[in-house]
Structure formats: C-alpha cells, structure tokens
N, C-alpha and C positions, 0 to 999 in steps of 0.2 A: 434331511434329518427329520424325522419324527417326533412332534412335542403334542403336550396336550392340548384336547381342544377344550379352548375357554373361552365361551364368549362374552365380551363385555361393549359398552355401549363402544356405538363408534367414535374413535378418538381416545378412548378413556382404558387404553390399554396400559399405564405407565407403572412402574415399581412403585409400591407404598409409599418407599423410602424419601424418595424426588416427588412425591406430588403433594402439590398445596391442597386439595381438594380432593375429599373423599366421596363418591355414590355408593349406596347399598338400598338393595329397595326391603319394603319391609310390607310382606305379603298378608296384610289382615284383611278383613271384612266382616268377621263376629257379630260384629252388631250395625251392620248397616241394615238401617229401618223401614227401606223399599223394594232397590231391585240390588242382590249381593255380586261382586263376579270382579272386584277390584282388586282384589291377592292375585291376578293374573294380570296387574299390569307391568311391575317391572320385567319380566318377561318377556311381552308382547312389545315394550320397548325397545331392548335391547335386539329380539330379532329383527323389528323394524328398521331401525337407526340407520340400517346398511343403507335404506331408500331414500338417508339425504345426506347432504355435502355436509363435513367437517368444518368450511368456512362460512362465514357469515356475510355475506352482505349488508348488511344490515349496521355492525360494527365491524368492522371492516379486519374480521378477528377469523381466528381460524383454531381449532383444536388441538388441532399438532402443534401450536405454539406455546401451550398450556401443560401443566402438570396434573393428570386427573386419573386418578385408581376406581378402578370399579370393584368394588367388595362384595359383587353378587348378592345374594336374598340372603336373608335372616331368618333360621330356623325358626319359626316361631310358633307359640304355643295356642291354636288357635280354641281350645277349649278353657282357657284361663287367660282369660282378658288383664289381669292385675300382672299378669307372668309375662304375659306379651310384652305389654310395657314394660315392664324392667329390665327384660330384656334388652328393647331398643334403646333406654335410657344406657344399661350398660355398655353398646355399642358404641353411642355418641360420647359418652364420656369419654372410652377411651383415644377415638380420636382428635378429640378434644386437647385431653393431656395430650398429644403429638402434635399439639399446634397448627392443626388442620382444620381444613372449611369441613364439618359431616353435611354431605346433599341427599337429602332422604327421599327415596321415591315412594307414595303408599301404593295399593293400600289405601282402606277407606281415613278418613281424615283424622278420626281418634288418635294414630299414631304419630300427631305429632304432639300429641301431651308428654310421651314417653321420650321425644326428643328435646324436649322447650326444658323437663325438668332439671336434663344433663346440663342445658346451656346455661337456664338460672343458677345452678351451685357454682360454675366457673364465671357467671356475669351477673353477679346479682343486680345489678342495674339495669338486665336487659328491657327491653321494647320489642313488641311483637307487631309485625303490619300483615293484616292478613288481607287475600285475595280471595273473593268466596260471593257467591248467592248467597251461603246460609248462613242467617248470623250466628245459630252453634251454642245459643248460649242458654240453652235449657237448662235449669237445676238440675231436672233429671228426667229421663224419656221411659214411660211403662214404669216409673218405678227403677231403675237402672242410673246411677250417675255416672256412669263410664261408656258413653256412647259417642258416636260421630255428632247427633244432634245437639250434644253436651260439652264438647271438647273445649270451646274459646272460654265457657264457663269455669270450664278448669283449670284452665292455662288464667285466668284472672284470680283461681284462689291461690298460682303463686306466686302471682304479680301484682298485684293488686289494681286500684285505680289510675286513670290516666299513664297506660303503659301498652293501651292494647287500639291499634287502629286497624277499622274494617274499611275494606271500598268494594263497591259492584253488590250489596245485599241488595238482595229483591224478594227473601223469604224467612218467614219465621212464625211464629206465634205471636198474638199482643204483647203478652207478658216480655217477651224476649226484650222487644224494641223499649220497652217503658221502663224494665230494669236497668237496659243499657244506659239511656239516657243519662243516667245518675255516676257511670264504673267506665264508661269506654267510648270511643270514638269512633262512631258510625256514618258513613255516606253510603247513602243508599243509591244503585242502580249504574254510578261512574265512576269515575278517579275526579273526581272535583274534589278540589285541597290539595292534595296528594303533596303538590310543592310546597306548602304552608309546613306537611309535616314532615317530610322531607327537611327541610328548612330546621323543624324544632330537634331534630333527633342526630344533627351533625354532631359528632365524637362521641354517641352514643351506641354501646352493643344495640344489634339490631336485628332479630330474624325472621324472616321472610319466609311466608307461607303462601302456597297458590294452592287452590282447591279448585280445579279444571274447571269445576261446572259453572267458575264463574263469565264462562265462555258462552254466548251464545248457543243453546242447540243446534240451532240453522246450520253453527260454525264445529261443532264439540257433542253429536247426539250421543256419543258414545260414555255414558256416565248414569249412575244409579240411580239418582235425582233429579231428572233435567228440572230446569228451571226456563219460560220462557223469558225475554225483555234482557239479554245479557250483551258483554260487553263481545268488540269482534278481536281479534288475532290479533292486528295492530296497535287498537285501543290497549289489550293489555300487556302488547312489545312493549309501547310507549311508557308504560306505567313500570313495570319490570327495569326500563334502563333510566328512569326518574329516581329510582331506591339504589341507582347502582352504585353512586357514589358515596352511600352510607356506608358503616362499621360492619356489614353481614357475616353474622360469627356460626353460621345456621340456615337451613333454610329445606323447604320440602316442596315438592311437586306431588297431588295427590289425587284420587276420586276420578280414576280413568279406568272405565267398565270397561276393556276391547269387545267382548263378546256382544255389547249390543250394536257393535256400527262394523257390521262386515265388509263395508267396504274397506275399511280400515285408515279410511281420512280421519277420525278423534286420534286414533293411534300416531299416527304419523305427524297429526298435529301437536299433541304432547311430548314427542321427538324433539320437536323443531323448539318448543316452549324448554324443553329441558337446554337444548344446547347452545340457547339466548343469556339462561340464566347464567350457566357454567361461564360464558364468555365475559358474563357483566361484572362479576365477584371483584373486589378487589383484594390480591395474592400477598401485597405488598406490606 
C-alpha cells in the first residue's frame, strides 16, 4: 500500500499523540552576521540521519525505545525577524501545553529567544546553560537588537541575573565579557564547573542550548562562524550527558551551515549530537 512520503529524523517517526518529545526545525538565518546558509540545516539532517544507527553506544539507548515526533520545518517568516519569533515561540508553547520536551533544531542561534520565551511563561523559574563559542550577549549588533550576536542578551532580559550559564566561549567583544561578568555565568574555552552547576540547578526547570560551533572546526567546519580553540565531539558528549539528569523542559541544536563542509562530516556530526541529546532527556 501506498502512503505518504514523509521524512523525519531517523527514529523519530512516532504519533504526536505517544511521544514525550517533540523536534521541529526552525529554518532562519535573517540576521547571521558572517557567512548565512543555516535555514538548511534541519533538512540536511533529517536526509543525513539515515547514515547513522538509531542506537547509541554511548548510553547504551536506542531510538526505537523512545517516543519522538518529528514536526518538520516551521514556515517561517524570514523577512520579519519579530514574526519569526512569535512564530516559534507560538509552536513551543503549544507543545508545551501537551506536556512535551519541544527539541528545536535552528537555524542560526537567534531562534532560540522565540523558544526560551514560551518556556519562561510556563517556567518562570527557568535556567538556561548554553553551549556556544559566542558569548551572544551584544546590546545590539549594527544597531539591530534582535540578532544571533544578541540572543543570550535577550534571553537575560527575561531572566534575569544568575540564571544564565555559558561553557566553551572563546569569542566575543570586550564589552560582552565585562557586562557578563556582573549578569551571568561564563567559563571560557571548556566545561570546567559544569558539575558545580549542574549540582546548583537540581529540581530546577532547565533548558539547554548547543550552538554547534562550540565544536572544534578541525571537528564541525561546517558552521557560519568558525571559531578556532573549541571543544572535540566527546568533550561535549560528556558535557551534554552531565546536564542529563537535570529538569530539561527545552532545548535546541543550532548554527549548522551544511553548505560549507561538503563532505558532509559537520552534518553528520550534528546527527549524532542530536540523537545523544534525544537519548539523554529525561521522559519521566
């Protein structure tokens, strides 16, 4: 018999209805400030996926043993950056109300403002731990406050202080580092602490952000910003199944260019980085 063809990540073909955990990617790049081409990554994902195993070695987990919908790309409005967002914030909300994990694929990084907002109105207590090179925390880039370089800055006007943890920055402005110093918590270049805050944010909502590029080059060229001195594959496995036992009510994978790494190892490596994460959530 004949059905549609619909592809979704591998593994994550399950009814709405039965899965703890939602993906949708969410194709922007408007305002990336270097090289653009990141609205084609959940795409380049989802055809890749097929080139790795559903299970995990790693935790010793397998995809078919999980509950996980894949909700395709989000129409989005890529000449109305404020529209955009609302958009994704209106998507995450309502999986949200359905008591579901939303797993956001971007898309350049800005898009996870539009999903942090949905999660603070149902968690006003949340904590954000981002994975990232860039600390993100510009006022405002050319004059624009709604940018990729700007995003963690905004996600702190609505969270405020001590709520916001960075690990793996190795870029930014003066300003960025000197503001932060006073609003949020930065380790620069590893996951050093990580357990400490790990430790502080048990029974606290919690969402978790990875911004690829906080990957080695060497390991991840495929991204709009390389940043050189980054962390490798495992360093930030490790780190990723350290956050695992937290409250994660949210979370994003994001800043995967395919178009610059035609071999298609950054691709294939954000595959692998997505279906670590999926595995480590806890459903319960």
């Amino acid at each position: 018999m004949l059905s549609k063809n619909i592809e979704t990540f591998i593994g994550c073909d399950n009814a709405y209805e039965e899965s703890k955990i939602v993906i949708f990617g969410a194709p922007f790049d408007s305002t990336t400030s270097f090289r653009p081409g990141t609205r084609f990554a959940s795409k380049a994902m989802r055809g890749e996926s097929f080139g790795i195993e559903t299970y995990s070695p790693y935790q010793d987990k397998d995809l078919e043993d999980i509950t996980v919908f894949d909700g395709g790309d989000l129409e989005l409005s890529f000449g109305n950056t404020s529209r955009a967002l609302g958009q994704i914030e209106e998507f995450t909300a309502l999986v949200l109300e359905d008591g579901k994990i939303p797993c956001m694929i971007g898309g350049e990084h800005l898009v996870t403002l539009g999903a942090v907002r949905a999660v603070a109105k149902k968690y006003p207590d949340v904590h954000v731990i981002q994975f990232d090179a860039h600390a993100d925390l510009r006022e405002d880039y050319l004059d624009e406050t709604l940018s990729h370089a700007t995003v963690i800055h905004r996600v702190w006007d609505l969270l405020g202080d001590d709520r916001i943890f960075q690990f793996g920055i190795r870029s930014g402005d003066r300003s960025e580092f000197q503001w932060g110093k006073d609003h949020i918590f930065t380790n620069k270049f590893n996951f050093n602490g990580l357990e400490d805050v790990v430790e502080k944010l048990q029974g606290k909502p919690v969402y978790l952000t990875i911004d690829l590029d906080v990957l080695d080059p060497s390991v991840f060229p495929g991204t709009g910003t390389p940043e050189a001195g980054g962390v490798s594959f495992m360093e930030l496995l490790h780190a990723m199944l350290k956050v695992s036992g937290l409250n994660i009510v949210g979370c994003d994978v994001n800043e995967l260019s395919p178009i610059y790494d035609q071999s298609g190892v950054s691709t294939a490596t954000a595959c692998k980085v997505l279906r670590e994460l999926l595995l480590s959530l806890k459903t319960n």
